[in-house]
C-alpha positions in Angstrom: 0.0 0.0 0.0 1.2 3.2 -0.8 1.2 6.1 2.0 -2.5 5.8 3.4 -5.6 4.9 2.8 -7.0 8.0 2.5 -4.3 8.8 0.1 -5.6 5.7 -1.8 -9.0 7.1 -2.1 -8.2 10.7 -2.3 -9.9 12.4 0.9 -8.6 13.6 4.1 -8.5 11.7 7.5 -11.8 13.2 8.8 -13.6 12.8 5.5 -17.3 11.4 6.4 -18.5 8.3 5.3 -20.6 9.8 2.6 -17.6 11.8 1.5 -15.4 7.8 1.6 -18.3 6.5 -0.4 -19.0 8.9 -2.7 -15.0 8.8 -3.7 -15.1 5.3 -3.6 -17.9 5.0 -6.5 -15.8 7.9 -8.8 -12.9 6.1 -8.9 -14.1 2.2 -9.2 -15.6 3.8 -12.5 -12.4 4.2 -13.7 -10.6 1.0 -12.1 -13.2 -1.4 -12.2 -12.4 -5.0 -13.8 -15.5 -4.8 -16.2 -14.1 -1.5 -17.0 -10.3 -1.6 -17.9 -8.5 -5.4 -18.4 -5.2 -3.9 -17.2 -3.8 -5.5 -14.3 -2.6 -2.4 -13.1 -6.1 -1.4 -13.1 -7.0 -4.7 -11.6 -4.1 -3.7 -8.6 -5.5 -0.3 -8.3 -9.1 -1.9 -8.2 -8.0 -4.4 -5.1 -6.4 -1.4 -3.2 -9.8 0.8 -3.2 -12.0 -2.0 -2.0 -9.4 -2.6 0.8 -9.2 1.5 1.7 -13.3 1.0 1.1 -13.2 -2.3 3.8 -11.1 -0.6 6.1 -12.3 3.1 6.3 -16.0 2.3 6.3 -15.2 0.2 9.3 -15.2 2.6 12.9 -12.7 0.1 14.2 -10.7 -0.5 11.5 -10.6 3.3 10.5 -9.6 4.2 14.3 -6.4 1.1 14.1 -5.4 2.7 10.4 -5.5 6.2 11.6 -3.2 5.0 15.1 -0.9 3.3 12.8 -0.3 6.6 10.5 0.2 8.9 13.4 2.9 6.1 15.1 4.5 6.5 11.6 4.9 9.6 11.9 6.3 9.5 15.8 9.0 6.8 14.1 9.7 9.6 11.1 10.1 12.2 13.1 12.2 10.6 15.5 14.3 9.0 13.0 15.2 12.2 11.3 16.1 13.9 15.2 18.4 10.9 15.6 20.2 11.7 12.0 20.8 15.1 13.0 21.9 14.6 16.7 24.7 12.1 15.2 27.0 15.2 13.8 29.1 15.4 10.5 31.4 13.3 12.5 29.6 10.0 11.7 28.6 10.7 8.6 32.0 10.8 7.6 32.7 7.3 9.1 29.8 5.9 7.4 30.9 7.5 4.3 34.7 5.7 4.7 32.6 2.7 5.7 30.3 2.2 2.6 32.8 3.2 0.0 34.6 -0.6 -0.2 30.9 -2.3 -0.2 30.4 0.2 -3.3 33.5 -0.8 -5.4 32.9 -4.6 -4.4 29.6 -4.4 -5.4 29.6 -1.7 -8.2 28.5 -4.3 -11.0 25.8 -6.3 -9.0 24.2 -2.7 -7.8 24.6 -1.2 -11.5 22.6 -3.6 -12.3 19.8 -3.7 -9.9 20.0 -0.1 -10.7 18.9 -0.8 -14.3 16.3 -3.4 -13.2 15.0 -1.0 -11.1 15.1 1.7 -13.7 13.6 -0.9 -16.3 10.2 -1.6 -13.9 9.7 1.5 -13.3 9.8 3.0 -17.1 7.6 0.0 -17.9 4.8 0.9 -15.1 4.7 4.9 -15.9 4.4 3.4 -19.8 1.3 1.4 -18.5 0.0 3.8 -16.2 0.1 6.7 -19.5 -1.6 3.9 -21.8 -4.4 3.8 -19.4 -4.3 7.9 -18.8 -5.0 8.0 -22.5 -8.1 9.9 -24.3 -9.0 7.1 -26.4 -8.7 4.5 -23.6 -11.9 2.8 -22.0 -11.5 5.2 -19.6 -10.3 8.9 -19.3 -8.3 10.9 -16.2 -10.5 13.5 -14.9 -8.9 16.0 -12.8 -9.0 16.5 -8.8 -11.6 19.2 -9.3 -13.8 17.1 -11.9 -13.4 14.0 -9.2 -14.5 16.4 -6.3 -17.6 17.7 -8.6 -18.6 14.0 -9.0 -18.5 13.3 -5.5 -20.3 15.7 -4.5 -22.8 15.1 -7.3 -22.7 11.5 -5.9 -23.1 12.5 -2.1 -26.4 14.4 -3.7 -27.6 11.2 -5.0 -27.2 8.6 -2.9 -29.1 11.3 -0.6 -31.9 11.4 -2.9 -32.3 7.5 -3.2 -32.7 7.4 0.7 -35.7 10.1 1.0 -37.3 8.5 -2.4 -36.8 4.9 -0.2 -38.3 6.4 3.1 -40.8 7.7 1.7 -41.7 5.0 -0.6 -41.8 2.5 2.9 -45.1 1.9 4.4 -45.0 4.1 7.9 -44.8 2.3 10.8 -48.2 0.8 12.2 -49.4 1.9 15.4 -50.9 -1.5 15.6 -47.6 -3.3 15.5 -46.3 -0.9 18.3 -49.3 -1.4 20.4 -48.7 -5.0 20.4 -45.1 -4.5 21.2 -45.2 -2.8 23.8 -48.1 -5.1 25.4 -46.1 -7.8 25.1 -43.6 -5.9 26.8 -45.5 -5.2 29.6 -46.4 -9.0 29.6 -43.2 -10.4 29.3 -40.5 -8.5 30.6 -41.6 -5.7 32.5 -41.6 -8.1 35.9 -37.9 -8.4 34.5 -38.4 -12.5 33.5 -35.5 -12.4 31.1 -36.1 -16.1 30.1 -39.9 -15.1 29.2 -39.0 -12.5 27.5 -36.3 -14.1 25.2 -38.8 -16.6 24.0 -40.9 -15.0 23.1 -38.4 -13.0 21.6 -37.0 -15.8 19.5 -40.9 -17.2 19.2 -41.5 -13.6 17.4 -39.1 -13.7 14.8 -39.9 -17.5 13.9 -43.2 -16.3 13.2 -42.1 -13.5 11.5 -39.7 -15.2 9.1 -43.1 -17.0 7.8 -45.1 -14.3 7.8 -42.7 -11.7 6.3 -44.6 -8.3 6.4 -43.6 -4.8 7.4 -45.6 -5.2 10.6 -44.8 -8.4 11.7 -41.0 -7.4 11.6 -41.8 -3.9 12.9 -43.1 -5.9 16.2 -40.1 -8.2 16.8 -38.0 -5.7 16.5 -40.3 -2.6 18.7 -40.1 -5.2 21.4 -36.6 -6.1 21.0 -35.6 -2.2 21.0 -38.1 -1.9 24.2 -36.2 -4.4 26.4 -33.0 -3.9 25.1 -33.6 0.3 26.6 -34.7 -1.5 30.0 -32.9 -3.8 31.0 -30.1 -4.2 27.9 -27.6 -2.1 29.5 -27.2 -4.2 32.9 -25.2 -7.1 32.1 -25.8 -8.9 34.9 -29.5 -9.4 34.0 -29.8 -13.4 32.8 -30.5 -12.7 28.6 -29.6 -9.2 28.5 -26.5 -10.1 25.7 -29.5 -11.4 23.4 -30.8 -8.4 23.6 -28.1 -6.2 23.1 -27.4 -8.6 19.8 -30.8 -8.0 18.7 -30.5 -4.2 18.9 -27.3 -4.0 17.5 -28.6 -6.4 14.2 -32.3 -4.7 13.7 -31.2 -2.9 11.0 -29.7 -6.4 9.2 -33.9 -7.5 9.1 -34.0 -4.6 6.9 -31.8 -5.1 4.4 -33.9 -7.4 2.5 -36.3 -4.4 2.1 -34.4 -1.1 1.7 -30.7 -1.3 0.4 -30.4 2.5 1.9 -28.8 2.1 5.6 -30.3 5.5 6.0 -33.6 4.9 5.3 -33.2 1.6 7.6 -31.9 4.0 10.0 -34.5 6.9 9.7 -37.4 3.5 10.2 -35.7 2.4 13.7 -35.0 5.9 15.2 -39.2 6.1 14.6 -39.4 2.6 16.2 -37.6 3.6 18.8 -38.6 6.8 19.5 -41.8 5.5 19.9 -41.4 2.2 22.6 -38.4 4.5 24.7 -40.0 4.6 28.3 -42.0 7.6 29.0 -41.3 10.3 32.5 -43.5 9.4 35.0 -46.2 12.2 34.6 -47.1 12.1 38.2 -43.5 12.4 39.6 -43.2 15.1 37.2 -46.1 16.8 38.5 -45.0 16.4 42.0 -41.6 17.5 41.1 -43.2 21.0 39.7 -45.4 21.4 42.3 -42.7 21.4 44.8 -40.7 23.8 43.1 -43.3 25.8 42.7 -43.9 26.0 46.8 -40.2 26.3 47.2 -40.1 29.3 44.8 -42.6 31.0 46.3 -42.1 30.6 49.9 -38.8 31.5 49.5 -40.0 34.7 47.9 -41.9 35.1 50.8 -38.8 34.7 53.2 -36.9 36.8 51.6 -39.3 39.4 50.9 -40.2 39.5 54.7 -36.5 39.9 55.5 -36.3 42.8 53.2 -38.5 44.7 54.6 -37.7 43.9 58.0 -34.0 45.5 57.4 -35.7 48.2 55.5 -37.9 49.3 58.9 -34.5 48.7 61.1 -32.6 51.1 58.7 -35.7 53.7 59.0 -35.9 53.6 62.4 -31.6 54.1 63.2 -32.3 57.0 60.6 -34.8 58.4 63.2 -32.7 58.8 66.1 
């Protein structure tokens, strides 16, 4: 790989993943097998679905981006060691290299020439493919940056045309939901609630409608907010594998992971547990009777200094 894989796909290290995308799709155009036959092509081709893998990827993006800035730690203090060492020692490893160079002048003459013989014949290939007349033409970094963005724009358009073509989600289907939630797992029966859990989505695999899934997974997003974040709870890591693959059921119905995710944030939105009105109401109400007797209080004490003032004034 050369330098990075940002440098791979031409964007910067905090380039979104709409911004990775986007890039990824302009220049795959360009490299693609069913595109250009070149194997350099085909080599360029395997690079940008790596940088693609790897950057689309949270955890994989953060380990690239540690291993570039440790590069550059090791760079930086390479070059303080090279400068801290003097003229002194570059002269001695001057005197040292110059026997290796005349016992070795013909073998490294002629890896020179290899060398020099790959590298005319790759900047030959890579010209062929830069050509007009070639399957594909070079577009400059400003054409590429108008595509992107013109691809950013699209794939943008393609998830609002998705979400809105979806059905919206049924108030019937969250209604049952949530009172099999209150059934099954708001006593906190882990082992009831799993089943019927995994009893939901057997039935749903048969059924295969919008509601049926929208249930499974409003009641799997509804247990998963009560009790998914305590560990120690028997069946809690079911749930958190069921929140953390709801958007998977999906996929078979909307390719956009942003329509997907505009559907659950609905879902879930809608099952989240509600304030307790009445503790709110109490709350307010004793605010409000702090508030004002402590007007009161100080109010009184006010005009209690105000009368002691007037009366020292008199005498």
């Amino acid at each position: 790989m050369r330098g990075s894989y940002y440098d791979l796909l031409r964007v910067s290290s905090t380039a979104s993943r709409e911004e990775i995308k986007a890039r990824y799709l302009v220049l795959m155009r360009r490299y693609h097998p069913d595109v250009n036959q070149s194997p350099l092509a085909h080599a360029r081709a395997a690079e940008l679905n790596e940088a693609f893998r790897i950057l689309m990827d949270g955890d994989l993006r953060a380990g690239h981006d540690a291993e570039l800035a440790q590069r550059r730690r090791d760079v930086v203090t390479a070059r303080a060691v090279s400068l801290s060492r003097g003229s002194r020692s570059r002269a001695l490893v001057v005197r040292r290299r110059r026997p290796l160079l005349r016992r070795y002048g013909a073998q490294l003459a002629l890896a020179v020439v290899l060398a020099a013989t790959i590298v005319a014949g790759w900047e030959i290939e890579r010209r062929l493919l830069l050509r007009p007349d070639a399957a594909f033409s070079a577009v400059s970094i400003d054409n590429d940056n108008s595509e992107a963005k013109q691809a950013i724009a699209a794939l943008k358009a393609a998830s609002v045309r998705e979400a809105e073509a979806m059905p919206p989600v049924s108030s019937t289907a969250i209604m049952g939901a949530m009172d099999a939630f209150r059934r099954m797992a708001a006593d906190g029966d882990m082992v009831k609630a799993r089943a019927f859990s995994e009893r939901c989505h057997t039935q749903r695999a048969d059924i295969d409608t919008w509601d049926a899934l929208d249930l499974c997974v409003a009641f799997d997003q509804a247990v998963f907010m009560r009790y998914g974040k305590d560990l120690s709870v028997p069946a809690a890591n079911y749930f958190v594998d069921r929140h953390d693959d709801a958007a998977h059921l999906y996929m078979s119905r909307i390719p956009s992971m942003d329509a997907i995710g505009m559907r659950l944030d609905q879902i879930r939105g809608r099952v989240a547990p509600k304030p307790d009105q009445k503790l709110q109401a109490r709350t307010a109400q004793a605010l409000h009777r702090i508030a004002k007797y402590g007007w009161k209080f100080a109010r009184s004490i006010f005009i209690e200094d105000n009368e002691r003032g007037s009366r020292s004034h008199d005498f």
